[in-house]
C-alpha positions in Angstrom: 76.5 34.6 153.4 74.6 35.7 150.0 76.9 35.5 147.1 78.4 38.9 146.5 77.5 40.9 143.1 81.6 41.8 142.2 82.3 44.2 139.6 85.7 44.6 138.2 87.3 47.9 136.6 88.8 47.1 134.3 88.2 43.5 132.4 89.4 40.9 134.2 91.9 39.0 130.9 93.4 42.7 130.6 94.4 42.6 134.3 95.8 38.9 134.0 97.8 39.6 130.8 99.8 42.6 133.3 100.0 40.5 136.1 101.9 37.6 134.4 104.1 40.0 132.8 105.3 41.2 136.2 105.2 40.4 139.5 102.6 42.3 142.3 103.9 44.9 144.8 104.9 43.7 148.2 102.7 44.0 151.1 104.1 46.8 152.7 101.7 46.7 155.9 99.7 43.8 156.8 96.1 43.9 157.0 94.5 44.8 160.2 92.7 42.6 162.4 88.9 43.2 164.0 90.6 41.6 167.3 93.4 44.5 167.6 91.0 46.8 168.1 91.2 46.7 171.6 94.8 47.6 171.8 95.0 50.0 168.9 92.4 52.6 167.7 91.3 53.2 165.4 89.2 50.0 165.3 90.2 49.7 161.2 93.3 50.1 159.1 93.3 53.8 159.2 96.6 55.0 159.8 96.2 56.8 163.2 96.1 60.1 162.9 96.7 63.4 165.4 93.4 63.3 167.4 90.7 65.4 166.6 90.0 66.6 170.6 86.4 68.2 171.0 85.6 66.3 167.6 82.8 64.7 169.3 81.2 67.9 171.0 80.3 69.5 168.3 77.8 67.4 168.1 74.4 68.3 170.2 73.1 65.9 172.1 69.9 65.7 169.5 71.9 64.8 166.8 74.2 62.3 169.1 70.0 60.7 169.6 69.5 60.7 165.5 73.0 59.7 165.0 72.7 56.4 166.9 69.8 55.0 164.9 72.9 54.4 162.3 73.1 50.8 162.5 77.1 50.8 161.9 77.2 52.7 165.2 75.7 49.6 167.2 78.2 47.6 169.3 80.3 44.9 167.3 78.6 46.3 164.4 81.4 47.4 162.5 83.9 45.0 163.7 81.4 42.4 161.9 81.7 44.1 158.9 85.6 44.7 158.5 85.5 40.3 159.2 83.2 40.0 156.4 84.6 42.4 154.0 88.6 41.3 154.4 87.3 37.7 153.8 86.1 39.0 150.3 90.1 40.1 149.5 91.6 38.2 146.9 95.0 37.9 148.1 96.4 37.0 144.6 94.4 40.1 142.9 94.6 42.5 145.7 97.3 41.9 147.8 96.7 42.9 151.8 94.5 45.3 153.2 96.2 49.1 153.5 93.7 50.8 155.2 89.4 50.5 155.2 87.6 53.6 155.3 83.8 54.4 156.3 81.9 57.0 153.7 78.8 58.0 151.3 79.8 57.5 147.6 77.7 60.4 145.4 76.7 58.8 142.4 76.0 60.8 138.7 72.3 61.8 140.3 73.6 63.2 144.1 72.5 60.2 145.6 74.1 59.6 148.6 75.2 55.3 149.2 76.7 53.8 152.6 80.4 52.2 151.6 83.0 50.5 153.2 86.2 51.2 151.2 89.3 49.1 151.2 93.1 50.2 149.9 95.0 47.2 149.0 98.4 46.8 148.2 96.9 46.5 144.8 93.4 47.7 143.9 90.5 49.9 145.1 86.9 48.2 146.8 84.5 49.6 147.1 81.4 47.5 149.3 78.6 48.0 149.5 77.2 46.6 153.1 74.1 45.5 154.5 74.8 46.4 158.4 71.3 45.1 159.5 71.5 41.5 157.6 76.0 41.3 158.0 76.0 41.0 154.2 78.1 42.4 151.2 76.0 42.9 148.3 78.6 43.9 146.1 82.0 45.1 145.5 83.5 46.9 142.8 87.0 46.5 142.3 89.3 48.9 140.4 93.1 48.5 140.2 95.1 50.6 141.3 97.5 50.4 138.3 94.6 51.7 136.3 93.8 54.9 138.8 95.0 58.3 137.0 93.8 61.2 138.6 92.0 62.2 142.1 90.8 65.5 142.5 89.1 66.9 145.6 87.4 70.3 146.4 83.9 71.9 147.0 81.1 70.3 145.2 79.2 72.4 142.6 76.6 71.5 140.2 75.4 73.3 136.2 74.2 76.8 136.2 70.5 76.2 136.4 70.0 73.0 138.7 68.0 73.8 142.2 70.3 70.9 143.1 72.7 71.7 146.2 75.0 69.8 148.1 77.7 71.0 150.7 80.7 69.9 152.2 84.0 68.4 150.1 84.5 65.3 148.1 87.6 63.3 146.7 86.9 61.8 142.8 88.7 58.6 141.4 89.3 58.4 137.8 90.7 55.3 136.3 89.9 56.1 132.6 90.7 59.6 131.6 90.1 59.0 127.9 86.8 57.6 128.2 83.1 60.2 128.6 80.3 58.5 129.8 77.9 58.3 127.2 74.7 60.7 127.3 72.7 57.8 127.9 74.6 57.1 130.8 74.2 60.7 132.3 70.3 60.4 132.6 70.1 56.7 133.4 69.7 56.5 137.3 70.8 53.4 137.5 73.8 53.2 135.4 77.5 51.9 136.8 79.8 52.4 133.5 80.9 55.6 134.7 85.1 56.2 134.2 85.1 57.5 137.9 83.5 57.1 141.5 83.0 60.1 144.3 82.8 60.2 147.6 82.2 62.2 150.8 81.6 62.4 154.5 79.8 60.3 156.3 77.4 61.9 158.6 78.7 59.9 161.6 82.1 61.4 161.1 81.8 63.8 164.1 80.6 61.1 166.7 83.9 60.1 168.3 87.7 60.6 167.0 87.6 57.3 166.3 85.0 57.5 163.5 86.6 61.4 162.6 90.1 59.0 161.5 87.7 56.5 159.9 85.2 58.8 157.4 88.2 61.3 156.8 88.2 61.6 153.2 91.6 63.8 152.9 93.5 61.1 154.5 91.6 58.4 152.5 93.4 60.5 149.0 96.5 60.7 150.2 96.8 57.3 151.1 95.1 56.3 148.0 97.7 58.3 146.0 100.7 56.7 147.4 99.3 53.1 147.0 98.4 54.0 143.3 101.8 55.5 142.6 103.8 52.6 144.0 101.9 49.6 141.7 102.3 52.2 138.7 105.6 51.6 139.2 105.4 47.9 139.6 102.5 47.4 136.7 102.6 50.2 134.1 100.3 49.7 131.8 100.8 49.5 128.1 99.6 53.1 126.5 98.6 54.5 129.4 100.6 57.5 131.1 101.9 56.1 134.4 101.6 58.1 137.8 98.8 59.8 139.3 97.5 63.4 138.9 96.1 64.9 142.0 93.9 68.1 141.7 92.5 70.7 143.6 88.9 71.6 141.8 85.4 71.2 141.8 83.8 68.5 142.3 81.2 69.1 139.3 78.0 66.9 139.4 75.9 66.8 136.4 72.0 66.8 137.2 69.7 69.4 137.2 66.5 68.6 138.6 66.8 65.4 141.5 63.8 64.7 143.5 65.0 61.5 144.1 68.2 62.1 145.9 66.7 65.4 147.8 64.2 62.8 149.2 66.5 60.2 149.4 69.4 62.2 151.1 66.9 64.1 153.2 65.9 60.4 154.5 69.1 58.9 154.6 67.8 55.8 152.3 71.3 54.9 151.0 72.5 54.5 154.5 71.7 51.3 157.1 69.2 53.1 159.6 66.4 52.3 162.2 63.4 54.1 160.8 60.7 54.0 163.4 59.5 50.4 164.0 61.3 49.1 161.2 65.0 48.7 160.0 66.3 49.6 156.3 
């Protein structure tokens, strides 16, 4: 396997210093196994929820066709990746595996990503995964002592953009004293942003099985709780302990974006077959 790109929210030292001035939550469920999948939906560590009957028929039987050139759809597929990315869990840093969750991070430019997203008992990661080649490319890594405030609602965009994007999304904030920088805003490409955003993925409707894995509601609330209890394991120094949830907007700041309507129309942030060849 390629090495994996790993980026940590905050630095690394500040996170030692808090960790050898008190000791790292219990695992308070194990992490769950690729091989109980048999016995147990769903296939991941979702918490199973009420099923979704008559989830999967709303789906005609075109977009059933489109949907299965999604590579994480193909058989074995995703229990491949859950391996791979639970092998990347530092057990020491993070703790065991919560819950994993499939769904399309939004960055600062509506550009829609494929992630797999993992709830320890003691950080967020988020991975991004090559389902084609069975690699992680990179995983970003934010504690969960450090998480604030979530908010979730519609998403919305400035007055004048011809940007549009429907559908809800849940926010992450894990610095809510720190603005990204104007630079920042108009740079495609940049990662320093205080916050991360996510949403549906579009193969949420296939089966109930995926409904319980892409659902973003259950992903906050679950979130929330693991935050809240290493808050009150690891306060951190100056910062206001607990979490803030919030009902609002989920504002994204761009304007013009020919890049993500082409991108998103395409699906190039997600694994796909795309006629002859697969991206």
């Amino acid at each position: 396997m390629a090495d994996v790109k790993e980026e940590a929210v905050p630095g690394e030292e500040q996170q030692k210093q808090l960790d050898s001035t008190s000791d790292g939550p219990e695992d308070t469920q194990p992490a769950v196994r690729s091989e109980d999948t048999e016995e147990r939906p769903p296939e991941v560590g979702v918490t199973p929820s009420t099923p979704q009957h008559g989830a999967s028929s709303v789906v005609s039987p075109l977009n059933q066709f489109r949907m299965k050139r999604f590579f994480v759809l193909r058989p074995g597929t995703l229990n491949q990746a859950i391996k791979d990315v639970e092998a990347l869990v530092d057990k020491e840093l993070d703790g065991g595996v919560r819950s994993i969750w499939l769904m399309a991070e939004v960055d600062h430019w509506n550009n829609e990503k494929e992630r797999l997203v993992l709830i320890t008992n003691g950080s967020l990661l988020v991975c991004k995964y090559d389902f084609v080649m069975f690699n992680c490319e990179q995983i970003q890594r934010i504690p969960l002592n450090f998480v604030d405030r979530i908010s979730h609602g519609t998403f919305s965009f400035p007055k004048h953009s011809i940007l549009q994007r429907e559908g809800d999304g849940v926010r992450v904030f894990w610095d809510r004293l720190r603005e990204p920088s104007f630079t920042s805003r108009w740079n495609p490409f940049t990662t320093d942003f205080p916050f991360i955003t996510f949403t549906y993925h579009p193969v949420r409707n296939i089966s109930d099985t995926f409904t319980d894995l892409c659902d973003i509601q259950k992903f906050r609330e679950q979130l929330r709780d693991a935050a809240q209890e290493v808050h009150a394991v690891k306060p951190v120094p100056g910062k206001a302990n607990g979490v803030l949830v919030l009902n609002q907007n989920i504002l994204i700041d761009a304007y013009v974006g020919v890049m993500s309507f082409l991108g998103n129309q395409n699906k190039l942030g997600y694994c796909m077959a795309r006629g002859n060849i697969g991206f």
